[in-house]
N, C-alpha and C positions, 0 to 999 in steps of 0.2 A: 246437842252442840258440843264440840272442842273447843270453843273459846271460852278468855274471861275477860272481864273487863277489868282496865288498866287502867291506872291515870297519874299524871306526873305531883309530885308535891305541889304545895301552893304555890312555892317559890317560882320553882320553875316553870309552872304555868304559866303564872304571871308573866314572868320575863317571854315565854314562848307567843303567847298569846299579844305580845304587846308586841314585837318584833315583826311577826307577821301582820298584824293590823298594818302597820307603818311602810313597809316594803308594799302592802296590797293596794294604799292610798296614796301611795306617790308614782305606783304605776297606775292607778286610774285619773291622774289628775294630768295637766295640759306638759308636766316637767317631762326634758328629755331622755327616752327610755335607756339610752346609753349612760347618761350621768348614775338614773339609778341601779341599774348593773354592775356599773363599774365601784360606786361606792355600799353595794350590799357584799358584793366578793372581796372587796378589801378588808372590811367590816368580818364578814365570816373569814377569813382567811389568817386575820389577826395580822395585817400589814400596815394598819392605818399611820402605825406611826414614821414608819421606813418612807411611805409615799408620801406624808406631808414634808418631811426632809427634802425629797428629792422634789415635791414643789418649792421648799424654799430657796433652790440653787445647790443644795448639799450634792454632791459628788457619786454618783452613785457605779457597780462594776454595771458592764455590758450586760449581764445574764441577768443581773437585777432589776435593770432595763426593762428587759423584755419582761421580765414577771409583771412587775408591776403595771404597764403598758398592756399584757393581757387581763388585767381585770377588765380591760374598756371594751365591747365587742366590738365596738368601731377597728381597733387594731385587731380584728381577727378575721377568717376568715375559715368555712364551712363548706363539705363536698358538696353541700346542696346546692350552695351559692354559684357554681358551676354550670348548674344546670339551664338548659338554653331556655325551654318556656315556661319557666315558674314567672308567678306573677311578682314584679321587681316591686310596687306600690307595697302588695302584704306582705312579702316575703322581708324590709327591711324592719320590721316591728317586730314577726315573728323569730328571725337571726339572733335579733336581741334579748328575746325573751328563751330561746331553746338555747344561747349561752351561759343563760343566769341555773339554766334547772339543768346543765351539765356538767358544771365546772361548780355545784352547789352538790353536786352528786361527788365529787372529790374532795371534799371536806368530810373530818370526821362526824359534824352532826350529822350529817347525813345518815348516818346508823344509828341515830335517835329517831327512833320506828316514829313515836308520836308525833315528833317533832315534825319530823318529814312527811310522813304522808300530808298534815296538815299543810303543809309549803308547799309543797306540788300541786295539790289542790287547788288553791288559790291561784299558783301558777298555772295551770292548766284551764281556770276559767278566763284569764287571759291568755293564755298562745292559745288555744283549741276554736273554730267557727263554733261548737257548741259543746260544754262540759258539765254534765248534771250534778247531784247531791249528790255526798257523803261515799266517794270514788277512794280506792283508795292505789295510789298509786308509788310502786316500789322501786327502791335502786335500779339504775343503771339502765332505763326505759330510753330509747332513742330514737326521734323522730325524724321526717323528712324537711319537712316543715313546719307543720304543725297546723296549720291553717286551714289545710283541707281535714282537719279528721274533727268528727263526731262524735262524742261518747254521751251514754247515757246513765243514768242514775244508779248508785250501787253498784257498780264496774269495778272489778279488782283486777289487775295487771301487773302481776310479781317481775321480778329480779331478771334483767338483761332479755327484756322483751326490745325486737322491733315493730316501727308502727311506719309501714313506707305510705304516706300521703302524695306522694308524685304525682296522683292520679287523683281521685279520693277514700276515704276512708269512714267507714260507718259501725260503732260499736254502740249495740243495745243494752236495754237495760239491766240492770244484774248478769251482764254478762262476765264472764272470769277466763280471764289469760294468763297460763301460766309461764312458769320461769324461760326462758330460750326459746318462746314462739315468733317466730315472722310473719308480719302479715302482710302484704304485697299490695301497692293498686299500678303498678308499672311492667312490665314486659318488652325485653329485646331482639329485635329481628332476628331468626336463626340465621342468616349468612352474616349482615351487616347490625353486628352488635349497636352500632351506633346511634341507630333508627329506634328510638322509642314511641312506644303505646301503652297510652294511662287510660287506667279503668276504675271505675268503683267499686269495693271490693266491701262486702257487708255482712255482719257477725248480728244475728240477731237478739232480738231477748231469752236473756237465759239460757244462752248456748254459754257450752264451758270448750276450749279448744286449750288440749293440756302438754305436757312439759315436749319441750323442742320441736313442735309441729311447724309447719309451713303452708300457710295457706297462700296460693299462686293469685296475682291479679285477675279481678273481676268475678271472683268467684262470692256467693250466698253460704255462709255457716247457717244454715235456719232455727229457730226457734226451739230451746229445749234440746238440742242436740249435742252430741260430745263429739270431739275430733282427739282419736288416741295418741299416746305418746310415740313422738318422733312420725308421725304419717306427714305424709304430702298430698296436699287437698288440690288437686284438680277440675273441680266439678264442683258442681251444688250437691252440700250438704240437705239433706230432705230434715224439714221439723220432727224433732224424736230419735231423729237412725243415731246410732253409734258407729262410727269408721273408723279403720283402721288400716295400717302400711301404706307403701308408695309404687305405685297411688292408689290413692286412699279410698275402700270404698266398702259400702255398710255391711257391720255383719249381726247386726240387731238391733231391735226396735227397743228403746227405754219401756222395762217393765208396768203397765197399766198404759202404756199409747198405744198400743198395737191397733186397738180401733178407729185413730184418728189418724193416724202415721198414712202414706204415702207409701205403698210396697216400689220395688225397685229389681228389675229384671238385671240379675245376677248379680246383685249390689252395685252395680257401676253409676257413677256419680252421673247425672248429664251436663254437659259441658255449654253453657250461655254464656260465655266472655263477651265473643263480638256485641251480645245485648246490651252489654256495660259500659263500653268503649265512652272515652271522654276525648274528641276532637280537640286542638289547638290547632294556632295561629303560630309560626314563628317571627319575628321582627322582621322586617325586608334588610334593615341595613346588618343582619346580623352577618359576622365574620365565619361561615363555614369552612370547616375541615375535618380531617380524618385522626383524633386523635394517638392512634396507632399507626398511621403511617404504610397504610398496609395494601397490597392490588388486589379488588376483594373478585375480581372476575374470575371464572372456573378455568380449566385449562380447556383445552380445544382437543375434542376429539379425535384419535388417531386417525388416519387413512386408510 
């Protein structure tokens, strides 16, 4: 192994350790998830005392205004939140919670490795449908929503990862995502961008998918497999194959699978999206339109 094990003074454990207990039990408790957002980012941001001021009537500039009015996520608002069929019930708990672990990612503790991975943590067993043990999860991670994705146990997820949940989202166990990976469960129409299609999109156990890959909607990383740097995964990853380029597809078997592996006619990924596809409902009374503004009809053939 390359690691060591690290651990903070007493002092600061203490304080770390007690800090998150208290943020983790008043968001499990009946208190409004906005109140605790708004006074844990105050609290880290070290603004507490400016914003009791300006509760007292003290005067405060426009700009200062709005700082402090963005701790609340109520005063905020998110590209997800945009979106036509996310569900409106989970998605206002979720909002509030992928607020507290982005604008906590803007703070300098945030580059308190211990510190942080532990608050995310915690955070992520709340915003996640489900988030295993001892995950360790790094700067700068951004979600769709947070509600659809799955992780399991021992999951590492380095620096400026995304995780699009549009659709759903399934990471296994000990699986590892490295720095600037995307992972996809949405897809848009080739003529009319507008038209979205969510799918499930699944990283199994022990698959490693490494530095700026892109795995496309609906696709299987299978078990034990690697996805090489900067490839674009199209297809199911077969359990064991290593891929690689865009698009991506196997140029070997992880040494000692060869016998259990799946061989693959010219490396080419097979392509089961439609398998995955996750239907939706839009609202009836919903307001449609073309946000571009655009005539999306072909021209008309000559004569």
């Amino acid at each position: 192994m390359t690691k060591r094990h690290v651990s903070l003074p007493d002092g600061a454990e203490a304080g770390v350790r007690g800090f998150i207990d208290e943020v983790d039990e008043r968001l499990s408790s009946e208190e409004d998830t906005c109140e605790v957002v708004r006074d844990t980012l105050i609290d880290l941001h070290g603004d507490r005392e400016r914003w009791e001021a300006w509760q007292d009537g003290e005067s405060v500039p426009r700009a200062e205004r709005v700082r402090l009015q963005g701790y609340d996520p109520c005063n905020a608002t998110l590209e997800s939140e945009y979106y036509a069929e996310k569900d409106e019930e989970q998605f206002q708990r979720s909002k509030h919670l992928q607020w507290l672990w982005r604008q906590f990612d803007a703070t300098p503790m945030a580059d308190n490795v211990d510190f942080a991975l532990r608050f995310r943590q915690m955070l992520g067993n709340h915003l996640f449908a489900e988030c295993g043990d001892d995950c360790r999860f790094f700067k700068g991670i951004s979600v769709t929503y947070g509600h659809n994705i799955e992780v399991g146990d021992n999951v590492v997820i380095h620096d400026g990862v995304h995780l699009d949940d549009r659709g759903k989202l399934t990471i296994g166990d000990r699986a590892s995502i490295s720095d600037g990976v995307h992972l996809y469960s949405h897809d848009h129409d080739l003529v009319d961008q507008t038209e979205v299609r969510n799918f499930h999109t699944i990283v199994e156990d022990d698959a490693r998918v490494t530095y700026d890959a892109m795995v496309r909607a609906g696709c299987r990383v299978g078990e034990n497999s690697v996805v090489g740097a900067r490839s674009v995964v199209q297809g199911d990853v077969p359990a064991h194959h290593v891929v690689v380029g865009s698009p991506a597809r196997s140029v070997r078997v992880k040494p000692g699978w060869e016998e259990v592996a799946d061989e693959l006619e010219d490396g080419r990924l097979p392509d089961r999206q439609d398998e995955r596809e996750i239907e939706y409902d839009l609202p009836d009374d919903l307001d449609q339109f073309d946000e571009f503004q655009r005539d999306l009809q072909p021209p008309s053939s000559p004569q």
